[in-house]
N, C-alpha and C positions, 0 to 999 in steps of 0.2 A: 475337515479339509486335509490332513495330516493324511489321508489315506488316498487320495487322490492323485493321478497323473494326467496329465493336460499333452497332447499332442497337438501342437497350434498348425504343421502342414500336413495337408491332404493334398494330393493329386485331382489337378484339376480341378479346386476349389478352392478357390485363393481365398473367401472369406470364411469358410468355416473352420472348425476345429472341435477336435473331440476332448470330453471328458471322462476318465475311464475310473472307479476305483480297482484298485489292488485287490479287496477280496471278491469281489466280484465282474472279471472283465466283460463278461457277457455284458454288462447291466452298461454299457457305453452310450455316454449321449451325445450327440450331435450338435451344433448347435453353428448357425450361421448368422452373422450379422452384415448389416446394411450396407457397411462401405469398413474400407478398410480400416482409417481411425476407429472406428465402434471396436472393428476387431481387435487393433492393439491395445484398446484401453480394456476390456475385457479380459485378455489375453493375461495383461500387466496387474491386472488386477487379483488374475486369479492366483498367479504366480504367486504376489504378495501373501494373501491371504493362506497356501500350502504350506510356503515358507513360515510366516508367525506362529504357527500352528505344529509343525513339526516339533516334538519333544526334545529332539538333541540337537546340541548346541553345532550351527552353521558356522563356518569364519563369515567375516563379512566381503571378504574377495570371490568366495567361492556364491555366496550370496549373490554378488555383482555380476559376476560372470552368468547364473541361470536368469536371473533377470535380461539379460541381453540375447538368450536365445531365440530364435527364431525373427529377430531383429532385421536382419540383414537380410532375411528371403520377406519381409514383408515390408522392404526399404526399395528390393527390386519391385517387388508390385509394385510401390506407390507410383516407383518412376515409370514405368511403362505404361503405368495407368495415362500418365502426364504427359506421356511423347505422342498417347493414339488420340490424347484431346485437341 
């Protein structure tokens, strides 16, 4: 996982997000879930799993802070999701 980058927003597709390694970016995969929780917990999950796995030593603020990205643009979906029901 340690070689991995996650880009959680895509244009015009609020639930997917790509998975890319670093030696290989060709080799990108897609991947879209069912509603948005699926996505952030996927999302959260994978973050986790790059981070533990990375060799050199994180602080834990800086930790906290990549853990919260993409938070906020999938804070606005949630709510616009919730204003058009």
């Amino acid at each position: 996982c340690s070689n991995l980058m996650l880009v959680e927003v895509i244009p015009n597709e609020p639930l997917s997000f790509h998975i890319i390694p670093f030696n290989n970016p060709r080799a990108q995969y897609t991947l879209q879930a069912r509603n948005m929780e699926q996505k952030i917990r996927w999302c959260h999950d994978i973050k986790r799993l790059i981070l533990e796995s990375f060799h050199g030593l994180i602080p834990d603020n800086v930790k906290s802070l990549i853990m919260k990205l993409g938070k906020e643009h999938d804070d606005d979906y949630v709510s616009k999701e919730s204003l058009e029901a």
